[in-house]
The first five atom37 places (N, CA, C, CB, O) and aatype in JSON, in Angstrom:
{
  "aatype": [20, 20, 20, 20, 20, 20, 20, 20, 20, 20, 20, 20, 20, 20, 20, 20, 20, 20, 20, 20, 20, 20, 20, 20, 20, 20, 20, 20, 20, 20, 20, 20, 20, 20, 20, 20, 20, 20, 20, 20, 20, 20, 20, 20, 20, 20, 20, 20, 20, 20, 20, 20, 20, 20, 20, 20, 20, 20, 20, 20, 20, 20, 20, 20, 20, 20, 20, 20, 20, 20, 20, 20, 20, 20, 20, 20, 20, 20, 20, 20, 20, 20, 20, 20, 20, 20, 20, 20, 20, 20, 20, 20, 20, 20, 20, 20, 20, 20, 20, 20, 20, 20, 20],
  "atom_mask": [
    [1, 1, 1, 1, 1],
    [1, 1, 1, 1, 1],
    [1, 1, 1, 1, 1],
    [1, 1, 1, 1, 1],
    [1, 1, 1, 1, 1],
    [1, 1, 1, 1, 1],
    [1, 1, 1, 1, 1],
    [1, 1, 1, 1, 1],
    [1, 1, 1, 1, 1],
    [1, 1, 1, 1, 1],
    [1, 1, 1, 1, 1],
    [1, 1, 1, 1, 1],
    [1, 1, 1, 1, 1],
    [1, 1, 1, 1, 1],
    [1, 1, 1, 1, 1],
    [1, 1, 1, 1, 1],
    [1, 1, 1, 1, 1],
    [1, 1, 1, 1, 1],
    [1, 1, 1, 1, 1],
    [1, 1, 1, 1, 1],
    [1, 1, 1, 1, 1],
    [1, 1, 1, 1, 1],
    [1, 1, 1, 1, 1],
    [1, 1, 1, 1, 1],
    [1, 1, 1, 1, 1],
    [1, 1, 1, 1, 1],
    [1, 1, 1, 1, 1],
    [1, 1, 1, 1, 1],
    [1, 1, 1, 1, 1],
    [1, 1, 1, 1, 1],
    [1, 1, 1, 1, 1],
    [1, 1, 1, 1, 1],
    [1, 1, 1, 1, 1],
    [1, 1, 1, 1, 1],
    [1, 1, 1, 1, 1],
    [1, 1, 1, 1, 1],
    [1, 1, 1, 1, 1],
    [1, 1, 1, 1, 1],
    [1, 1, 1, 1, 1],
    [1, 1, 1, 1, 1],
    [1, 1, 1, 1, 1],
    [1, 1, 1, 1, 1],
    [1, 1, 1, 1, 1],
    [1, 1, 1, 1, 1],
    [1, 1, 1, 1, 1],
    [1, 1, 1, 1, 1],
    [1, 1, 1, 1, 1],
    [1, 1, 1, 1, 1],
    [1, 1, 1, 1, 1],
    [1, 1, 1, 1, 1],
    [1, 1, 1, 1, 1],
    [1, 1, 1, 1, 1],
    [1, 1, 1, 1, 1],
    [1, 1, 1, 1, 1],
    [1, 1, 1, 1, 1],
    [1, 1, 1, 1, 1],
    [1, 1, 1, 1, 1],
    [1, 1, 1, 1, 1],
    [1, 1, 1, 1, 1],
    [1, 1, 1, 1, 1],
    [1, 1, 1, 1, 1],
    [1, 1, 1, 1, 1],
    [1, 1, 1, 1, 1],
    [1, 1, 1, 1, 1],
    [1, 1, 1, 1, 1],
    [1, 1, 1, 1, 1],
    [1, 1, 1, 1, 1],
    [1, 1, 1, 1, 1],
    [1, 1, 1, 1, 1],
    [1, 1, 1, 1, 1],
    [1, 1, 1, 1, 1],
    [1, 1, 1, 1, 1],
    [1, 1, 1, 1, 1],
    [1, 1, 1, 1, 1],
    [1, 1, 1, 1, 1],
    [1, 1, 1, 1, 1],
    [1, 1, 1, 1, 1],
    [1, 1, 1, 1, 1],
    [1, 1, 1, 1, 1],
    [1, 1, 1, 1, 1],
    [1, 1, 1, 1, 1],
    [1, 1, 1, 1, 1],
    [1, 1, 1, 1, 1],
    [1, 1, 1, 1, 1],
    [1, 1, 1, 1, 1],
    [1, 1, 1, 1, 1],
    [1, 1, 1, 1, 1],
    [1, 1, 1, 1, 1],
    [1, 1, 1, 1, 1],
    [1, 1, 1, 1, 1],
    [1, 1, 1, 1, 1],
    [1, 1, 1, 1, 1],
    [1, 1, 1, 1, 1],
    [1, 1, 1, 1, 1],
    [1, 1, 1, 1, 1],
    [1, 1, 1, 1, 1],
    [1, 1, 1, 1, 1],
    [1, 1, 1, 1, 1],
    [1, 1, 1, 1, 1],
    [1, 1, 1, 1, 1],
    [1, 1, 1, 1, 1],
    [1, 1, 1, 1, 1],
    [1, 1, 1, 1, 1]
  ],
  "atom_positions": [
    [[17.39, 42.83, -125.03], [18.44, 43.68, -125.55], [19.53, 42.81, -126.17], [19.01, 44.57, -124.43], [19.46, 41.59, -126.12]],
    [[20.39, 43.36, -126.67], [21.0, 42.23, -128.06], [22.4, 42.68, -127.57], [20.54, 42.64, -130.2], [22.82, 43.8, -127.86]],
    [[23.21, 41.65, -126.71], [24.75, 42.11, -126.79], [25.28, 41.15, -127.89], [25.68, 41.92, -125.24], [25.08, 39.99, -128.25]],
    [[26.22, 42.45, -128.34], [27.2, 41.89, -128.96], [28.82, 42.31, -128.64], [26.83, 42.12, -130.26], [29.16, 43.27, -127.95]],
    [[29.67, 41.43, -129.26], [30.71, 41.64, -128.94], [31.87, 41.52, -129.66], [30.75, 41.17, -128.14], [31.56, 40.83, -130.64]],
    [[33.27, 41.86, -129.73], [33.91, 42.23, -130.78], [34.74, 40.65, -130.84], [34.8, 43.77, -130.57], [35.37, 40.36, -129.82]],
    [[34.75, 39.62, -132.01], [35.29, 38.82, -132.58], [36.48, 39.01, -132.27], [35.03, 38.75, -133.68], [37.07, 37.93, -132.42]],
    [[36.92, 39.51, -132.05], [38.77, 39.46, -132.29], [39.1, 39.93, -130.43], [39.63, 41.25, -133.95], [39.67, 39.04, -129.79]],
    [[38.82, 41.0, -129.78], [38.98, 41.41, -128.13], [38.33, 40.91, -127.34], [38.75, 42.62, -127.72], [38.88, 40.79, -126.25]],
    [[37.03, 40.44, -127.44], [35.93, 40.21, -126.96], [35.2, 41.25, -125.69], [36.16, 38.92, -126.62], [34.49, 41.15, -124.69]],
    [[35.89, 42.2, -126.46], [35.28, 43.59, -125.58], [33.51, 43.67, -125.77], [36.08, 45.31, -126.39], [33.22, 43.01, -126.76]],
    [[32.43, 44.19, -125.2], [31.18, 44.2, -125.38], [30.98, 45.26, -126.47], [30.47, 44.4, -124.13], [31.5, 46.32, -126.14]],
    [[30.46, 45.28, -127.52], [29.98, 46.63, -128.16], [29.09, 47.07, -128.27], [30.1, 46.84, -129.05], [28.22, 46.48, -128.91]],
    [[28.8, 48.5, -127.61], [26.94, 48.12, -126.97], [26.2, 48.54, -128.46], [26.11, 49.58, -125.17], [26.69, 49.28, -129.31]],
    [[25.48, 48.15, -128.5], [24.05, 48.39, -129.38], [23.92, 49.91, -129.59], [22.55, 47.81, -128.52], [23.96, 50.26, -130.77]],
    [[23.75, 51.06, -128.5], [23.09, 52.1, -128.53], [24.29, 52.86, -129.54], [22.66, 52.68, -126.99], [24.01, 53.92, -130.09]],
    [[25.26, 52.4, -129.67], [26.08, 53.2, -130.36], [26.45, 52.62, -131.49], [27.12, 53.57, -129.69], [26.55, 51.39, -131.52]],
    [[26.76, 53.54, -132.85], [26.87, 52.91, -133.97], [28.46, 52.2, -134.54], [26.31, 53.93, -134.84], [28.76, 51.73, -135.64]],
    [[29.19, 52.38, -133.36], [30.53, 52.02, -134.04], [30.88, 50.6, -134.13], [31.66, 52.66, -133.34], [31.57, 50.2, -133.19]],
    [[30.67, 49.99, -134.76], [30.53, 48.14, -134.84], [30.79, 47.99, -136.85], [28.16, 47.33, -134.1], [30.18, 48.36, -137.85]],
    [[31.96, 47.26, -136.56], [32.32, 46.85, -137.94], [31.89, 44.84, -138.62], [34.21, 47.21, -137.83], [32.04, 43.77, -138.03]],
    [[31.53, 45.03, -139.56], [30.92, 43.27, -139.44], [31.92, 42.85, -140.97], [28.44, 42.98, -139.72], [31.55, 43.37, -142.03]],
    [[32.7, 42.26, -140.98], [33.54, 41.63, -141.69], [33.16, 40.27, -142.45], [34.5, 41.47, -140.87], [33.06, 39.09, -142.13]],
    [[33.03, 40.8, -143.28], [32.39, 38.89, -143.92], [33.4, 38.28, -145.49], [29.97, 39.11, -144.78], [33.61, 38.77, -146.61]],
    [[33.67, 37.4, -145.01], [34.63, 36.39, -145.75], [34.13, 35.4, -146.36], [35.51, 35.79, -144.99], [33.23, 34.67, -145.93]],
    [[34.9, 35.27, -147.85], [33.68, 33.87, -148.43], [35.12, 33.23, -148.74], [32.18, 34.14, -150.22], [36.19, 33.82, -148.57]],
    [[35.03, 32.43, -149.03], [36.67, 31.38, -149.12], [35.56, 30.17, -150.18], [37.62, 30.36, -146.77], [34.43, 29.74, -149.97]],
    [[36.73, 29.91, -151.55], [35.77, 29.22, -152.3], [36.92, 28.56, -152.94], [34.64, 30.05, -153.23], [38.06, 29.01, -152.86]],
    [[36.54, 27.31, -153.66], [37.85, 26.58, -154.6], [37.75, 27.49, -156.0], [37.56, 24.55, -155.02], [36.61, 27.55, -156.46]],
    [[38.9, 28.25, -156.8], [39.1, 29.01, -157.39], [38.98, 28.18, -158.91], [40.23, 29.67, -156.85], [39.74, 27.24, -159.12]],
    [[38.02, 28.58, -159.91], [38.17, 27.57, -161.25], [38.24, 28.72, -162.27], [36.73, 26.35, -161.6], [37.6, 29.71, -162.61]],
    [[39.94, 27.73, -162.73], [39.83, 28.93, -163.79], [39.52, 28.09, -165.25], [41.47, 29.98, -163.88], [40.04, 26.98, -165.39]],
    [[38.93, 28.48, -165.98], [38.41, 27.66, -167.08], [39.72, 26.88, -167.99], [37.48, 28.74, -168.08], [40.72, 27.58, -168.15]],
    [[39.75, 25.97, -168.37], [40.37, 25.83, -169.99], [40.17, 25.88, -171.12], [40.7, 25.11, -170.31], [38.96, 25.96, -171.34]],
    [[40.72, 25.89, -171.94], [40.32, 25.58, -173.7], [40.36, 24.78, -174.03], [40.83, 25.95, -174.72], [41.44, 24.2, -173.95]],
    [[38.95, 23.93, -174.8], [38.46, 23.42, -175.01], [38.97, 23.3, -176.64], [37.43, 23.72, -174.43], [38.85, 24.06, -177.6]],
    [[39.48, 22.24, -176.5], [39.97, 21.09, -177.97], [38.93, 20.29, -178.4], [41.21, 19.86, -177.66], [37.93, 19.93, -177.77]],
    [[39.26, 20.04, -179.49], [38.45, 18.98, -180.43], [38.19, 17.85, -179.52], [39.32, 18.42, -181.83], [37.11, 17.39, -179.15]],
    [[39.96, 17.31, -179.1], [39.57, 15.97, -178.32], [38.9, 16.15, -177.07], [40.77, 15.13, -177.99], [38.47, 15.15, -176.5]],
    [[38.74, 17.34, -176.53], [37.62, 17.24, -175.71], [36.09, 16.88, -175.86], [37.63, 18.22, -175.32], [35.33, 16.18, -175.18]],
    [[35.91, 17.77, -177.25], [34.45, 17.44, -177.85], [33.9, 16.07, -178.12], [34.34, 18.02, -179.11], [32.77, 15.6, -177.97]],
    [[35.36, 15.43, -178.7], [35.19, 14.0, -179.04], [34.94, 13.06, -177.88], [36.38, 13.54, -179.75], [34.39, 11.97, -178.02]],
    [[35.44, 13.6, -176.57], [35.74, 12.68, -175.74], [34.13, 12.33, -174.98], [37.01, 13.26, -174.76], [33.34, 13.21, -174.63]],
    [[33.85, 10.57, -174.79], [32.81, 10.24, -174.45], [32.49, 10.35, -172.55], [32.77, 8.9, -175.16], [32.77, 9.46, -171.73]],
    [[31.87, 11.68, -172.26], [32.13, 12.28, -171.01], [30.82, 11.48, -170.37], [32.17, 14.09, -170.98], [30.82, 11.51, -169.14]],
    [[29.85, 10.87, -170.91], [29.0, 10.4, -169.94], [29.55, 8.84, -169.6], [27.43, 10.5, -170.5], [29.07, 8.22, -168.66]],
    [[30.5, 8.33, -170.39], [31.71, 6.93, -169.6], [32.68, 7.39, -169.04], [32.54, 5.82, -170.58], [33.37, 6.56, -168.44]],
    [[33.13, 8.83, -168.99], [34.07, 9.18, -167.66], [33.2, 9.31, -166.43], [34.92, 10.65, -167.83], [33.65, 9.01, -165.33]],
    [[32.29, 9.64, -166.56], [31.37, 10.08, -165.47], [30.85, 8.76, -164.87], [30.13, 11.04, -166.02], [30.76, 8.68, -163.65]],
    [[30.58, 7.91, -165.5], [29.83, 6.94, -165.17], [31.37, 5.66, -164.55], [28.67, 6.52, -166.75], [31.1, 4.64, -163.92]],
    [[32.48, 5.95, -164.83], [33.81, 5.59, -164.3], [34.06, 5.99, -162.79], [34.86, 6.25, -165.16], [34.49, 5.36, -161.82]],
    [[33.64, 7.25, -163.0], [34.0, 8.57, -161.91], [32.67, 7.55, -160.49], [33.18, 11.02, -162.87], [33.29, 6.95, -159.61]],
    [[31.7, 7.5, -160.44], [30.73, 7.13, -160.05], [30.87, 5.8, -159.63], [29.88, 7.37, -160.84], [30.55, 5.49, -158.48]],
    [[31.4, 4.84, -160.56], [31.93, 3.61, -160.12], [32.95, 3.44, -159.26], [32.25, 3.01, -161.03], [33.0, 2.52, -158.44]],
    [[33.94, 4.45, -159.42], [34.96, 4.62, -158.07], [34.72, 4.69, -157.21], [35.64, 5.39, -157.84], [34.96, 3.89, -156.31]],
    [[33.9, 6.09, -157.14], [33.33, 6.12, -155.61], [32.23, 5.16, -155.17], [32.75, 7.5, -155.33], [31.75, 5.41, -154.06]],
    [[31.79, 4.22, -155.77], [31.46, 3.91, -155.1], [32.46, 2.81, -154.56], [30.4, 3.84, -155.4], [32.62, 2.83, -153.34]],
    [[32.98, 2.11, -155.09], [34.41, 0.47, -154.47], [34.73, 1.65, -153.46], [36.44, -0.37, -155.97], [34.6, 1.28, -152.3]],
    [[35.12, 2.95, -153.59], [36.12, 3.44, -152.35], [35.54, 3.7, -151.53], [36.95, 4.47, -152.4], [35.95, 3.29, -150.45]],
    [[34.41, 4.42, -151.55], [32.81, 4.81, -150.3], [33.45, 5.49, -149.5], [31.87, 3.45, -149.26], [33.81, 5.24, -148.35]],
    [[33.66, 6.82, -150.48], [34.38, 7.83, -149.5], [33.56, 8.08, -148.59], [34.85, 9.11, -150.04], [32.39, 7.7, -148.62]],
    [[34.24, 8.95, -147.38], [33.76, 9.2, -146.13], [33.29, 10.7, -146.36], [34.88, 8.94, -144.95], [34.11, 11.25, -147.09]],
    [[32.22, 11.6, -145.99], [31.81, 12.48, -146.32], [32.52, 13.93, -145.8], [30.66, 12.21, -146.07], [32.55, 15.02, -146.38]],
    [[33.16, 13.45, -144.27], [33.43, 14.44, -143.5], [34.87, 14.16, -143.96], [32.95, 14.44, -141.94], [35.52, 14.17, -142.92]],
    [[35.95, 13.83, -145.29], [36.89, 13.81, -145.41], [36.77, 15.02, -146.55], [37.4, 12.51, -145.53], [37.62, 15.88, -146.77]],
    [[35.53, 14.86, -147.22], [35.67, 16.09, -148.1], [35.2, 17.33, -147.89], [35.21, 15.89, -149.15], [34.12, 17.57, -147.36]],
    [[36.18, 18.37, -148.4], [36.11, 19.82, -147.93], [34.97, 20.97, -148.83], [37.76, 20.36, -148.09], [34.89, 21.33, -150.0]],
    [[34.32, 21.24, -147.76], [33.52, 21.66, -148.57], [34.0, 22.96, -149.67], [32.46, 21.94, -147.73], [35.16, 23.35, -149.71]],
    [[32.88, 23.53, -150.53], [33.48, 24.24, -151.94], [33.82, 25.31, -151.54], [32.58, 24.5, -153.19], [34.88, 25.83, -151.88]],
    [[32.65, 26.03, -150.38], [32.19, 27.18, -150.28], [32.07, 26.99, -148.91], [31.07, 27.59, -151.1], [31.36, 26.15, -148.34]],
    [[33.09, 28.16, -148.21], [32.25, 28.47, -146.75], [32.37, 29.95, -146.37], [32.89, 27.56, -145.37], [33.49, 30.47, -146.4]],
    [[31.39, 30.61, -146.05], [31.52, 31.79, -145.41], [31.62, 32.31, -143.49], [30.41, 32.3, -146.06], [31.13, 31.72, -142.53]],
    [[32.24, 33.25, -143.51], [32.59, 33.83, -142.25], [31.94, 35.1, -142.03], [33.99, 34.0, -142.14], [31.58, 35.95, -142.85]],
    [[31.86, 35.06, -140.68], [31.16, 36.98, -140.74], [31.57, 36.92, -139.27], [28.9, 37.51, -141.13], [31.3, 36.0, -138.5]],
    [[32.46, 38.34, -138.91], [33.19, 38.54, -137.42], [31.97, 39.98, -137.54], [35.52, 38.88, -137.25], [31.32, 40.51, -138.43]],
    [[32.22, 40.18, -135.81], [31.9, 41.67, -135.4], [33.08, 42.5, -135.13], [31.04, 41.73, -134.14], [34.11, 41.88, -135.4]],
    [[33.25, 43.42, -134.78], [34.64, 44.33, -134.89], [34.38, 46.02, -133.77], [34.87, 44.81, -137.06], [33.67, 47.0, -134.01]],
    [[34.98, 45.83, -132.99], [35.08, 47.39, -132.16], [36.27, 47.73, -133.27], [35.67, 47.44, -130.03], [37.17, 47.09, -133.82]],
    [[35.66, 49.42, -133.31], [36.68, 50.4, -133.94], [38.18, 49.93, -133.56], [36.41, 51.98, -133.36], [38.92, 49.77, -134.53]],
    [[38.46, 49.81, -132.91], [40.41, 49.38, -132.51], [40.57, 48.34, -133.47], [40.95, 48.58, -130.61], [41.26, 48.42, -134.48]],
    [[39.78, 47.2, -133.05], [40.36, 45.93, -134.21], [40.16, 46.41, -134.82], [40.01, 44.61, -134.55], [41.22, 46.83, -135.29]],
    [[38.74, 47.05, -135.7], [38.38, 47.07, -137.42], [39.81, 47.62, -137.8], [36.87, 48.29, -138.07], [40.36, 46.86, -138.6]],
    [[40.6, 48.76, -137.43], [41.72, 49.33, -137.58], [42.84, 48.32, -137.74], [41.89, 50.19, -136.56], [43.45, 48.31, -138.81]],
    [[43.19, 47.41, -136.7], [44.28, 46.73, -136.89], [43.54, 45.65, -138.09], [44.93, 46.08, -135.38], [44.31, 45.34, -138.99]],
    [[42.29, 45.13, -138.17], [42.49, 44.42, -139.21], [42.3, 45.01, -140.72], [41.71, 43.4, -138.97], [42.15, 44.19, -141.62]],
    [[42.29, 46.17, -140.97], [42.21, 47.07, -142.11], [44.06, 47.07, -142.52], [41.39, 48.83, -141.57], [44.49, 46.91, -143.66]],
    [[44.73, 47.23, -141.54], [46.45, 47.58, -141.77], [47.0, 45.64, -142.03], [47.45, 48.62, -139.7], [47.8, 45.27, -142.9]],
    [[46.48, 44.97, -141.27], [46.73, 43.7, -141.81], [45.93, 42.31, -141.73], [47.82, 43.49, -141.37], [46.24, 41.32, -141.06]],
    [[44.8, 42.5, -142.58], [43.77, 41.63, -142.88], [44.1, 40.26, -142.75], [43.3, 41.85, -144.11], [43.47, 39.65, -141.89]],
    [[45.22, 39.42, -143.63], [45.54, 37.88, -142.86], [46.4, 37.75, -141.97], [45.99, 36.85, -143.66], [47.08, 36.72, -141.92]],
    [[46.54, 38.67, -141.16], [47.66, 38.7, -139.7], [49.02, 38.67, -140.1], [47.53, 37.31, -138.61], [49.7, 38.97, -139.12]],
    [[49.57, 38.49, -140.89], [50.92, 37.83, -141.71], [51.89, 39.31, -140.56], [50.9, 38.01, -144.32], [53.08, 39.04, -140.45]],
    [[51.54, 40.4, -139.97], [52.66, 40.81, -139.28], [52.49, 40.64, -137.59], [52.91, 42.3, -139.74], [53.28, 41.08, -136.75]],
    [[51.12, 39.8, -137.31], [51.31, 39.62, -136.09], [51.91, 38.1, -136.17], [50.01, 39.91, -135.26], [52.56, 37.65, -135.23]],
    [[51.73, 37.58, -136.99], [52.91, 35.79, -136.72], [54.3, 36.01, -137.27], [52.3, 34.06, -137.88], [55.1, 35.1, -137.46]],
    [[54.53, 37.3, -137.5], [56.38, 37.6, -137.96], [56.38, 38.19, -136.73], [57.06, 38.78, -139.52], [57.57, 38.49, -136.61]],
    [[55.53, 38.74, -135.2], [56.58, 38.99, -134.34], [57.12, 37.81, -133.11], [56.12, 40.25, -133.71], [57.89, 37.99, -132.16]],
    [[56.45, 36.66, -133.5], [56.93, 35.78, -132.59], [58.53, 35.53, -133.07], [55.95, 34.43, -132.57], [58.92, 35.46, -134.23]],
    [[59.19, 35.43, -132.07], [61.02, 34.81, -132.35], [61.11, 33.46, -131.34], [62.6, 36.29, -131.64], [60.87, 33.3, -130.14]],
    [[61.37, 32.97, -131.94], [61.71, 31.67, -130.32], [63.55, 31.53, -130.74], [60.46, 29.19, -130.56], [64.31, 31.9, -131.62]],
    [[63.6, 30.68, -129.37], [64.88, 31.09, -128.91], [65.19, 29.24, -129.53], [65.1, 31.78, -126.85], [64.36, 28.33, -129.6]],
    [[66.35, 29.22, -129.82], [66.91, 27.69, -130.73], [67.19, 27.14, -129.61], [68.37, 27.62, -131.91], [68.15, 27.57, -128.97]],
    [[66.56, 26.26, -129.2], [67.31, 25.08, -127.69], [67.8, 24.03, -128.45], [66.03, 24.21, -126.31], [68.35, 23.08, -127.9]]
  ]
}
């Protein structure tokens, strides 16, 4: 039998019933194109590349320093959360109710 359970309460949500919300998030580096000039056309891109390539290698970056492009998420959800996260999807009004006190 397959439990699952709600991502956000960690209440159980049983199987036999259909109320289970599944939330899936893709988070990606955003490219917005440019326009493309002459001196772009002109420009000799297989000696930038082959520059680009020579760097990395003298620097020998570390792999786990770079972030990957693309990652996806997928939560489960009981009806209560799916609700609170429908009214505020990046939390932005549950971290405005913390106040701390100025010592």
């Amino acid at each position: 039998m397959l439990h699952i359970t709600c991502d956000y309460c960690h209440r159980e949500i049983r199987a036999e019933s259909n109320h289970r919300y599944v939330v899936k998030i893709e988070v990606y580096a955003a490219h917005d194109p440019t326009v493309l000039t002459e001196a772009d056309l002109e420009e000799d891109h297989m000696e930038a590349v082959s520059q680009l390539l020579q760097e990395a290698e003298d620097n020998l970056i570390d792999p786990d320093d770079i972030n990957p492009a693309h990652k996806s998420f997928r939560y489960d959800l009981c009806p209560e959360c799916h609700k609170k996260f429908l009214n505020d999807p990046l939390g932005k009004e549950a971290a405005q109710k913390f106040h701390f006190s100025e010592n």
